[in-house]
Structures are given as C-alpha cells and as structure tokens.
C-alpha positions in Angstrom: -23.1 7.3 1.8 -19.4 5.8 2.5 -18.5 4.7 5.6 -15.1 4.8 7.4 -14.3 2.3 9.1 -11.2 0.5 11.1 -9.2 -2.0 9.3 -5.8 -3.6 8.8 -3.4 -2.7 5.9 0.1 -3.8 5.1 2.1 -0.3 3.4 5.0 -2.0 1.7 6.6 -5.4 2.1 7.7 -6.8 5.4 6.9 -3.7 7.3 4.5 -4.2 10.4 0.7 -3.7 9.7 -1.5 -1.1 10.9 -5.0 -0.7 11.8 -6.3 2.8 10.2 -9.0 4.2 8.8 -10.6 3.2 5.6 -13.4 4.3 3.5 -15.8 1.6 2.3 -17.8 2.7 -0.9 -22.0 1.9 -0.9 -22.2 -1.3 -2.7 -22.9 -0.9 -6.9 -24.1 -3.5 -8.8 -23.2 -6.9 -8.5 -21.9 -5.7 -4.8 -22.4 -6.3 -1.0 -21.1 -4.3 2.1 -20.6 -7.1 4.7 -20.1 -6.1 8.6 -17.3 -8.5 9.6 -17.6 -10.0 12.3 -14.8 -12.9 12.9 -11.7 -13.1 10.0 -8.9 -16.1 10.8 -5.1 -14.9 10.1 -3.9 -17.1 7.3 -0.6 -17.7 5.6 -1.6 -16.2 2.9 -2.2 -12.6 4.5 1.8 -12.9 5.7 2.3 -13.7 2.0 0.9 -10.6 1.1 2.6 -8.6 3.7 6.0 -10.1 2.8 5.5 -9.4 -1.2 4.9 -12.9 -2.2 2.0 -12.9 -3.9 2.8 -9.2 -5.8 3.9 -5.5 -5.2 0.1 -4.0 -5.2 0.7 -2.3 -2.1 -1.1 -1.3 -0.1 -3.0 -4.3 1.2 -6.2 -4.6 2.9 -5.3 -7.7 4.8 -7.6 -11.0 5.9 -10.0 -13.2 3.5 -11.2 -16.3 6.1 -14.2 -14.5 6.9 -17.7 -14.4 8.1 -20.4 -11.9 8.6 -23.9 -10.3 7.9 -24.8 -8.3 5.0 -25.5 -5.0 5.3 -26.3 -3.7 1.9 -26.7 -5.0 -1.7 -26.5 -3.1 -5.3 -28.6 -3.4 -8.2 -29.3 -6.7 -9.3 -27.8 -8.4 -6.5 -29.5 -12.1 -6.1 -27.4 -14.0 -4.5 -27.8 -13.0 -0.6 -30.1 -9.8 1.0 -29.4 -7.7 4.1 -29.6 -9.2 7.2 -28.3 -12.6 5.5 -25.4 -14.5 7.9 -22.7 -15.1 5.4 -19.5 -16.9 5.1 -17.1 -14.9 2.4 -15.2 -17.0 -0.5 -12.4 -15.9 -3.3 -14.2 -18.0 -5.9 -17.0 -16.1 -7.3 -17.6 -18.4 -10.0 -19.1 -16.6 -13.6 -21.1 -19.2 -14.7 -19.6 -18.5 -18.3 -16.3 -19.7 -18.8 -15.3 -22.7 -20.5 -14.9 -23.7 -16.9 -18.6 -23.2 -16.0 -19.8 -24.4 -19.2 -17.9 -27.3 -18.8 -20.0 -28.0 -15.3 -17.1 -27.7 -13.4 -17.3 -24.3 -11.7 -15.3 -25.0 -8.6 -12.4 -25.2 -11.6 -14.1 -21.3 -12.6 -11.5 -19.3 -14.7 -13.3 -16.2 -14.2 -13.8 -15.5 -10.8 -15.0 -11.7 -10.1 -14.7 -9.6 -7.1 -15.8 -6.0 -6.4 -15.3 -3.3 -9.1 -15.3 -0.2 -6.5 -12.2 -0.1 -4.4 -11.9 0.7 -0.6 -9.4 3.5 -0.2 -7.3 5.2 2.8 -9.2 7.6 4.3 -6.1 9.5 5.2 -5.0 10.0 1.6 -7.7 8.5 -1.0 -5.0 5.9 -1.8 -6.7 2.6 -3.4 -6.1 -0.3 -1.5 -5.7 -4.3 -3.0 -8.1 -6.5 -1.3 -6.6 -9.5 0.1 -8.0 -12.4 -2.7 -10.3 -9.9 -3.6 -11.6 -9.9 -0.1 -10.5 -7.7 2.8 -11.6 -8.6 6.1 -9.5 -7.5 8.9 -12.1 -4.8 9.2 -15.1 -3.6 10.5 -17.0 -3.5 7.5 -15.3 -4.6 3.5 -17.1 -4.2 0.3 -17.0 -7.1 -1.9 -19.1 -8.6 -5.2 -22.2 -10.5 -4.3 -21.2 -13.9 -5.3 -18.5 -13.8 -2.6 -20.8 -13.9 -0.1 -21.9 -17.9 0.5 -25.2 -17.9 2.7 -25.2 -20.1 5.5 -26.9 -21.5 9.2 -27.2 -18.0 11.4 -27.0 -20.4 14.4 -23.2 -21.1 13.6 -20.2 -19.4 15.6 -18.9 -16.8 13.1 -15.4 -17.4 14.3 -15.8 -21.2 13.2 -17.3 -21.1 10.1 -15.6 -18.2 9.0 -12.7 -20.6 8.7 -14.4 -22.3 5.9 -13.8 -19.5 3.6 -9.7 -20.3 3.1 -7.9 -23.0 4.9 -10.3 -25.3 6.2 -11.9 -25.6 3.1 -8.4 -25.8 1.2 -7.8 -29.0 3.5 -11.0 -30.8 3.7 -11.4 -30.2 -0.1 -8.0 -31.2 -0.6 -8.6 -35.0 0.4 -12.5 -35.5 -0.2 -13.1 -33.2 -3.4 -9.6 -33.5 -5.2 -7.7 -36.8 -3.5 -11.7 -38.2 -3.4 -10.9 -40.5 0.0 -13.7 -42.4 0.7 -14.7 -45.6 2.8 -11.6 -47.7 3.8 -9.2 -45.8 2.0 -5.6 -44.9 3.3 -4.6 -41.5 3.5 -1.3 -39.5 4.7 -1.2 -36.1 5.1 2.3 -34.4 5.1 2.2 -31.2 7.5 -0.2 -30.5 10.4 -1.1 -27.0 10.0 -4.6 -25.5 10.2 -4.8 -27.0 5.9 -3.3 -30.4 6.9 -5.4 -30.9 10.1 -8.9 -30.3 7.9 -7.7 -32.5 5.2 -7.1 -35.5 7.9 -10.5 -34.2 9.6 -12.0 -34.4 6.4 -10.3 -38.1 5.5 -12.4 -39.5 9.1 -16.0 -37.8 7.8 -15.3 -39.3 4.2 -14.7 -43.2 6.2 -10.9 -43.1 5.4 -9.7 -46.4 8.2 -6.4 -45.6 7.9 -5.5 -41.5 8.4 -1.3 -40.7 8.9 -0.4 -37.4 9.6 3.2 -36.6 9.4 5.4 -33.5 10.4 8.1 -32.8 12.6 6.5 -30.9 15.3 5.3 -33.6 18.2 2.9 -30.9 19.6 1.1 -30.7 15.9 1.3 -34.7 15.6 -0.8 -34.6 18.9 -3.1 -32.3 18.0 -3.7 -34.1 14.6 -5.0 -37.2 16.3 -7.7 -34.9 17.8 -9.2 -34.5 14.4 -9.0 -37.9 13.3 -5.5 -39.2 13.0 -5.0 -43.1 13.6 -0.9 -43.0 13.5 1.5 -40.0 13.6 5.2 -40.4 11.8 7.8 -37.3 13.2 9.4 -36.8 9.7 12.8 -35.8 11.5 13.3 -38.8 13.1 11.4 -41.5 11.1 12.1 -42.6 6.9 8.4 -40.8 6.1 8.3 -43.1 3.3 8.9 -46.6 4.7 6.5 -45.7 7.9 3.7 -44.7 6.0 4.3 -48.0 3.8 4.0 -50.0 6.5 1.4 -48.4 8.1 -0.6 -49.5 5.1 0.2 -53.1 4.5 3.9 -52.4 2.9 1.7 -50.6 -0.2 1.6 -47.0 0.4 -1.6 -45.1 1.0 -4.3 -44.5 -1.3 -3.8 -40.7 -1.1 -0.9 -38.9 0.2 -2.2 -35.5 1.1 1.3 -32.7 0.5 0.3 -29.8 2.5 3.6 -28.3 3.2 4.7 -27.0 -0.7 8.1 -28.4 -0.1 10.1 -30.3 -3.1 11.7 -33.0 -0.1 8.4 -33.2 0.8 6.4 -33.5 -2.3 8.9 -36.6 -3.3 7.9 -38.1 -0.3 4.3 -38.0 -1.1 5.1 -39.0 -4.3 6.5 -42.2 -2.9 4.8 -42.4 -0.2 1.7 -43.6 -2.3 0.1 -46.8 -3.6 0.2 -48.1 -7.1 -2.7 -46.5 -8.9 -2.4 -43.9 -5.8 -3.2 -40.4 -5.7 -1.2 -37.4 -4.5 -2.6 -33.7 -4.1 -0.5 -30.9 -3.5 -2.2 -27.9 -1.2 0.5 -26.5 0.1 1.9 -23.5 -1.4 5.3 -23.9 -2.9 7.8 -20.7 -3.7 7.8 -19.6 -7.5 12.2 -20.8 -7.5 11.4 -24.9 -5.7 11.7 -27.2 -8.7 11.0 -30.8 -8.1 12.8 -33.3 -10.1 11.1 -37.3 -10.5 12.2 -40.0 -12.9 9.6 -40.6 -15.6 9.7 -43.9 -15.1 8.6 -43.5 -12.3 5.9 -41.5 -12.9 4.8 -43.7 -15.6 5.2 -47.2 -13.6 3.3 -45.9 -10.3 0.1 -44.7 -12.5 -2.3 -43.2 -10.5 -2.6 -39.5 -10.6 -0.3 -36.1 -9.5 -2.9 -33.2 -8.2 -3.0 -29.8 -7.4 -6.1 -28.6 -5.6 -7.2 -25.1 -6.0 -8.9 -23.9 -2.9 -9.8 -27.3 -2.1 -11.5 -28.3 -5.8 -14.6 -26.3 -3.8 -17.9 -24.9 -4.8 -18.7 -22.4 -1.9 -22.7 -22.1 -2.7 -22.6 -26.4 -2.3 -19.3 -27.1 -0.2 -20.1 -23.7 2.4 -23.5 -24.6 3.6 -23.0 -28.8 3.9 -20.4 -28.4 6.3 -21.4 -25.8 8.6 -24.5 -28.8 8.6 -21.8 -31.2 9.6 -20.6 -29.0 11.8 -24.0 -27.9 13.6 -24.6 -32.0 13.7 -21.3 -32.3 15.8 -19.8 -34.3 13.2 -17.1 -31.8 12.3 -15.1 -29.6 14.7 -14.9 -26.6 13.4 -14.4 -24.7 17.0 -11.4 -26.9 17.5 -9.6 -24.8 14.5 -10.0 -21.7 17.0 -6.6 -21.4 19.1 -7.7 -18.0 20.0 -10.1 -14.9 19.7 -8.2 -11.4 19.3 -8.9 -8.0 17.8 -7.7 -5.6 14.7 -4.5 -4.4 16.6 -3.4 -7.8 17.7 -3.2 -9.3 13.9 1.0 -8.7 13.8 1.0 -10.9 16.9 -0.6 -13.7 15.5 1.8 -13.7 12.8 4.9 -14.0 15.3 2.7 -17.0 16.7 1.6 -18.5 13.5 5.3 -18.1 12.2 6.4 -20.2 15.4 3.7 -23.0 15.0 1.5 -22.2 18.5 -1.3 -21.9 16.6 -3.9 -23.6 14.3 -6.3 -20.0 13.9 -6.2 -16.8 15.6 -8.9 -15.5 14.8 -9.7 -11.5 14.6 -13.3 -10.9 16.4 -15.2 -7.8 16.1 -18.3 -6.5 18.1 -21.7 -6.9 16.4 -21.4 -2.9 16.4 -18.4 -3.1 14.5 -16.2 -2.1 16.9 -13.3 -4.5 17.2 -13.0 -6.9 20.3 
C-alpha cells in the first residue's frame, strides 16, 4: 500500500520550503522504497529552489543521501530489504554507447524511478531532486540508485558521498588523476573543494594549495590536507601558486568555484602539460574567453568532471573503506545534525559560508530528528 510520509518540497521558485505530506508509491519494477535516514543540504537543492536548474515545480528537495531499503519491485537485483545504502543520481544502463564503451561513470542513460511521489494534499506530481528526493522520511527511487555499502558507517557521513564529496574527491583523483608527488590547487573551499584537496593527500599529492578568499575556509582546508593556503583577495592567485610549485604551476589546478575570473586562473595557474578540471557549477550567461595560443602552447588538458568522473557501485563502497580505516574524514564534512523543518536555515547558513554540511537526520522510525 502507499505510505505518507513527511518531507520537504519547494512550490515555486524562491519561495521558502515546506515540510508536508507526501505519498510514496510501493516500489514497481526496477524500484526501491528507501527509509532515509541522514540527507546533506547541497547547493544544488538551493538551485532547485531558486529555478536554476528548471521550472518542474514542485520539487521534492535533497539527493546526498543514505539509508536502508525497505522494499524492492520485480526484478530488482541490485540491493534487498534490510540493505544499508548510500543513494547516487547515476544509475548507469549498461547499454549506451557510454557503457559499451566501458566507461559507465561517463553513462548517457542514467534512469531513475518511473512512479512519481505526489502531494498528499492534492495528488500533485512532484520532481525528484536529481531523480532522488531525500529530505524525507521515506523516497521511492530505481534500484540502481541505491549503492550498497558498510552498515557500520555513520549515515550522516557517508551519505555525503552521494553528491558533493564524491564530486570533489572524484574531481582530482578520477578526472584531474593526482597521484604520488603531484602538485595540485584547488580554487574554492566549499564542502566540493575541501574533498577534492582531501582526496589530493589519499592519492600522495606533496604539494596541495587551496585557494579562496574566506580565511576561516583556508583554515579549515588545511584540516583535510592542505600544505599552503593563498587568500585570492589579497594575493596574485596565479603567481602564489607558481611559486609554491617551483615557479611552474601545479600539475592540476582543481576550479571548484564555476566562476570565468576564476576558471582563467586555473587555467594559468597550471603547469605545462598541466591539467585543469572544472566542478564547480557555472551560470548558463558566464562566458570565458582564452587566447588559442594559449591553449595550444600550454598542452595539457581542459576538464569538466561530471559528478566526480564516479562509478557509485566501485567509487561508494572503497571510500566508506577508507573511511572506516580512518584514512578519510568523512565526519569532518558534518558541521551539524538538524531535522526536516530546519532545511531553509541551513540554506541562510550555507549561503553565508558557516558551513561545510548540514546535514538533515531522521529517527530510525522515520520520524525526523
């Protein structure tokens, strides 16, 4: 039978969210009803809110997820009740030319539930958050998003893994490919930037710059790794990092900001033969303009990495093992635990930069913390 159950919608853009009932379908084929039980307020959900990704109002709000599966549909594989799961917006096919290729963290196809959760106060179909929708008690979602992983691990850390954490660390192992001894700079400290130089010191990167221009976010990046810090508003970004590293540039310059001022930077910022990867999200009207001669003469490579260049069933379970080995801090992520109604908070807070994750908590009954 259908449940109803609490969870967080955005009505139309910019207006404050609500918590309100919503009625989650039994899972069909291909499906899985998850019990949520920690979700981490992201950017992207303000996106949403604020009509930047699109106008499919209304939004069931929150993708970084974790949880336990409840039930499955027919022909459902992947993961069985009782399973401790982490949730992911790549639910790769297996069939595209991406897939067929044998590079499905690339997957053109990727699926998510074919029921929809509606409002229980009006049978109104609501748009799942990257397919996803997990500031609630319970979401329904296809099978494939749901990554089985160690039931030891805090839910409110490894939940993290299913957006921005992964975006970062993937950003500068799996698409910038730092490795031993390489240089890396990361432009913007955020929750994305901080994995990405977290992920730099596990890869053996000697040499890890994080630059912004908020001193409190410099100091927390050298908790995760950071051997110098450069305040972009009152240091040349460009020179710094080049002489940081020997008057060269750095091997990989890490742009998580999605800025055009600060994607040149990174651009120069680099090493001949150098990589740059661009995470952060830019606006659809930013343009960046480079000479082609300079493009040409640097060599190296220009990247975008989508969702950190992951593979949830591989990337998911090895670093909640790195994690669980105390080699990579996921709890330090966590600025703070809240509940459903405290989501358009964390967004004021997030906004203002206090914050790497809040992170919505709910009670193993599903009753929100």
């Amino acid at each position: 039978m259908p449940q109803t159950v609490k969870g967080v919608v955005a009505r139309t853009k910019g207006a404050d969210v609500e918590v309100v009932d919503i009625v989650v379908p039994d899972p069909g084929p291909g499906e899985a009803v998850v019990k949520i039980e920690s979700c981490g307020v992201c950017h992207t959900d303000l996106h949403y809110r604020e009509g930047g990704i699109n106008d499919e109002f209304p939004f069931l709000l929150g993708h970084e997820a974790a949880g336990v599966v409840e039930a499955v549909g027919e022909g459902v594989t992947e993961v069985a009740p009782g399973d401790f799961v982490v949730l992911n917006w790549r639910a790769v096919c297996g069939q595209c030319r991406a897939c067929a290729k044998g590079k499905p963290w690339y997957c053109f196809a990727t699926h998510n539930a074919e029921q929809k959760m509606t409002l229980a106060e009006t049978g109104e179909e609501l748009t799942p958050a990257l397919g996803i929708g997990a500031f609630i008690e319970k979401t329904l979602v296809a099978a494939g998003q749901c990554t089985k992983v160690d039931a030891e691990a805090e839910a409110a850390a490894v939940g993290l893994l299913g957006c921005g954490v992964m975006a970062g660390f993937g950003a500068a192992v799996n698409t910038g490919g730092v490795g031993r001894g390489d240089s890396i700079a990361v432009i913007g400290c955020g929750g994305v930037g901080d994995a990405a130089i977290a992920g730099a010191q596990v890869a053996g990167a000697t040499t890890i710059i994080a630059v912004d221009v908020d001193e409190r976010k410099l100091e927390t990046a050298k908790s995760f790794g950071a051997t110098h810090t450069v305040n972009g508003s009152t240091e040349d970004v460009v020179e710094r990092i080049r002489e940081l590293t020997g008057g060269f540039g750095a091997d990989v310059v890490v742009e998580a900001v999605g800025r055009p001022e600060t994607y040149e930077q990174a651009f120069y910022a680099r090493d001949l033969a150098g990589t740059v990867v661009l995470v952060g999200v830019p606006t659809p009207e930013q343009e960046v303009t480079l000479p082609m001669i300079e493009i040409f003469g640097r060599g190296g490579a220009l990247k975008s990495s989508w969702y950190g260049d992951c593979l949830p069933s591989r990337d998911f379970p090895m670093l909640v093992d790195l994690y669980r080995q105390g080699r990579f801090d996921l709890e330090a992520f966590v600025t703070e635990r809240i509940g459903l109604g405290d989501v358009e908070a964390a967004f004021d807070k997030m906004h203002a930069g206090d914050v790497l994750r809040s992170v919505v908590v709910l009670e193993q009954d599903g009753a929100s913390a």
